[in-house]
N, C-alpha and C positions, 0 to 999 in steps of 0.2 A: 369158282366157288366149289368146296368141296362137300359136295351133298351124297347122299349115296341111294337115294330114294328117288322116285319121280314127284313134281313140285304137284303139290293138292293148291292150293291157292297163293298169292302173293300181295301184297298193300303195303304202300310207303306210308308213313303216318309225320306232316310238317313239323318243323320245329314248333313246340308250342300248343301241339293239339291233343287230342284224347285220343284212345279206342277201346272198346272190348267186345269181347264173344268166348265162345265156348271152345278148349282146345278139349280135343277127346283123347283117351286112354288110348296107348297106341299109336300116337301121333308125335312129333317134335315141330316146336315153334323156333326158327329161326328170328334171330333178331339181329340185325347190322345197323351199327353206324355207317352214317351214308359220306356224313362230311368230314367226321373227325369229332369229340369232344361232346357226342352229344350224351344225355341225359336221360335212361328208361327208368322211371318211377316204377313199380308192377303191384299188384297186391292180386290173390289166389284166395277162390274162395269155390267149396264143393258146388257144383251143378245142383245136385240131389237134394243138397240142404245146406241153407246158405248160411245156416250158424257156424259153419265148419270151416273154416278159415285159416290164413299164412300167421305162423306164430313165429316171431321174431327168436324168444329167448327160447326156445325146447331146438328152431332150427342150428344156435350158437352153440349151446351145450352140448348137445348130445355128438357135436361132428368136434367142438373144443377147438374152435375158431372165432374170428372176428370179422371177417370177409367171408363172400363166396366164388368158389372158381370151380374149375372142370373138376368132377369126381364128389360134388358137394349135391345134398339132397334138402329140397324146401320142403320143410314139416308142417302140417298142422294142427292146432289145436286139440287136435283130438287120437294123435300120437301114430294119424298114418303121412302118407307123400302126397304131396301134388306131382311133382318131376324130380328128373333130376341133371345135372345139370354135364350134358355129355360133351361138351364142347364151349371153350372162351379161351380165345386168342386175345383178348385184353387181359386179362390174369386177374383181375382184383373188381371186387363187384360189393360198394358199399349198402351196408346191413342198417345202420342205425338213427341218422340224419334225419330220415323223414322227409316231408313235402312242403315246397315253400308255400305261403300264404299268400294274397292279396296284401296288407301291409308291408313287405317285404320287399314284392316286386315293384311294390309303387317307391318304396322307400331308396331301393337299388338303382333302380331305371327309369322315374318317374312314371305319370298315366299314360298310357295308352289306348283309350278303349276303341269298339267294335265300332262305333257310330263314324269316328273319323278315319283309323287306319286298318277297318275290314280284315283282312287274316291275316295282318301284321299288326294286331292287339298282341297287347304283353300279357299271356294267361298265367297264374299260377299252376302247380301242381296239385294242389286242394281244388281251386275251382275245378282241373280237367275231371279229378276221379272223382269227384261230386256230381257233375252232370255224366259221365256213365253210368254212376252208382244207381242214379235216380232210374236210367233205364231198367235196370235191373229188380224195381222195390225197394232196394236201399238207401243208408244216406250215410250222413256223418257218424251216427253211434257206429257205424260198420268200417270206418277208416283206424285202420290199426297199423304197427310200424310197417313198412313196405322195403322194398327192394329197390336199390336205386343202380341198376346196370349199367355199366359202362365207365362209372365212375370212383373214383378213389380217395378215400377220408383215411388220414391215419393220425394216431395221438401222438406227442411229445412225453417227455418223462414227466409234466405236473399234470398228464392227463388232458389235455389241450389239442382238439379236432383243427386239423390242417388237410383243407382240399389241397389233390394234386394233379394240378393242370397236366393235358398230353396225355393221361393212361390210356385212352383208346384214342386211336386211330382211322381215318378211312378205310373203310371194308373189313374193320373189327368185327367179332360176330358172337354171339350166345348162343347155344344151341339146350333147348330146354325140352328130354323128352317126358312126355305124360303118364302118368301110370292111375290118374283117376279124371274121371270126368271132370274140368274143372272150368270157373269163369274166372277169366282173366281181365282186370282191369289194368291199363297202362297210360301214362299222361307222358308226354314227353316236354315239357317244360324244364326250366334249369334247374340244376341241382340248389339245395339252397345257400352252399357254401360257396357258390360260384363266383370267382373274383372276377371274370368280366365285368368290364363299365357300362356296356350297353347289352341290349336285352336279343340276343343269338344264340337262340337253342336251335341243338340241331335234331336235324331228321333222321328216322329208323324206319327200317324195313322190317317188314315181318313176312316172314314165308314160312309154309309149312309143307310136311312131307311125312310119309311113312318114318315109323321109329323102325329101323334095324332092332331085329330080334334080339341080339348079344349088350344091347345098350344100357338098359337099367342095371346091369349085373357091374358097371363100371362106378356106378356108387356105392357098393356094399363092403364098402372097407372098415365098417365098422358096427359090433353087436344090436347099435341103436336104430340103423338104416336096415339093415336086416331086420329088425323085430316093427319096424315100422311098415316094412314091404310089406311083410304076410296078414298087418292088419288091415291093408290098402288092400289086399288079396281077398281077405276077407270077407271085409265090403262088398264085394262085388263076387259073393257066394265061391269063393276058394277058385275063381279063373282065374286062371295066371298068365293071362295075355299081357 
């Protein structure tokens, strides 16, 4: 693995399960597929104040993409950065799909629940960031378009979403470093375009580590990620850690 920090913590998170916690400014969250194909749903929301949150359409515009990959900064709501995004060896990280539901999963793979197959129940991607959310004081009014990592949606000419199977690999990785205190929620259930027949989401690693000082400077290819830095700067009284 090429890291270049000493590792602060590490957690595998099963196909199919939840997590969240706090990634701090100054830090980078690794994220790996472990098996191949799996699925990071994520949504970003400030520590400080949790109205402040990942906003889908300001992060598309203002970088004048449809994916995210290395060199891409996630915006929020409120015109500063969560991270950015210094590292993806999968190339393409869908932005607009969203999280599959309960109806969906039941519809795709049939029931599954907790009572008879224990931690091979079929979770949705709503229910996992629902019961993080709920750790948090949150809930549903606070589920907004999300980040689905590892994975790839692209449209046809009449505008026609098409998952594509294989874009990440085993030992594919995301490398997301910080630049405001943020709470991260992540489900890793299936994408919801997923053509599998049965219900095999796969697992991710997450590990974190020192962000290299020269790392944020690897997103600023553009007037908007710049004007959004120094209001993240701001924030946090003109430190430019």
């Amino acid at each position: 693995m090429n890291q270049p920090n000493p590792l602060i913590w590490e957690q595998s998170i099963p196909g199919g399960c939840h997590w969240s916690g706090i990634l701090r400014r100054g830090t980078t969250l690794r994220l790996t597929d472990l098996q191949g194909g799996a699925n990071a749903a994520v949504l970003f929301f400030n520590q400080e104040e949790k109205l402040e949150r990942y906003n889908m359409a300001d992060t598309l515009k203002s970088q004048h993409t449809f994916r995210l990959t290395k060199g891409h900064a996630c915006h929020s709501d409120m015109g500063r950065i969560f991270c950015c995004i210094r590292a993806d060896t999968a190339g393409w990280n869908d932005t607009v799909c969203g999280l599959s539901d309960s109806n969906l999963i039941q519809h795709k793979y049939g029931v599954a629940r907790y009572q008879e197959h224990r931690n091979e129940m079929a979770r949705s991607g709503l229910d996992g960031m629902l019961i993080e959310l709920g750790k948090w004081g949150l809930g549903m009014r606070d589920i907004v378009s999300n980040i689905n990592f590892f994975s790839k949606v692209t449209p046809d000419a009449l505008g026609e979403l098409a998952f594509q199977p294989g874009n990440s690999k085993a030992g594919d990785y995301v490398d997301l470093s910080f630049v405001m205190n943020t709470l991260v929620v992540l489900s890793a259930a299936p994408h919801p375009l997923d053509p599998k027949p049965s219900y095999q989401p796969g697992a991710v690693n997450l590990a974190v580590f020192n962000t290299p000082v020269e790392a944020v400077t690897e997103c600023l290819h553009s007037a908007e990620n710049i004007r959004a830095l120094k209001n993240t700067q701001h924030f946090y009284c003109g430190d430019e850690k």
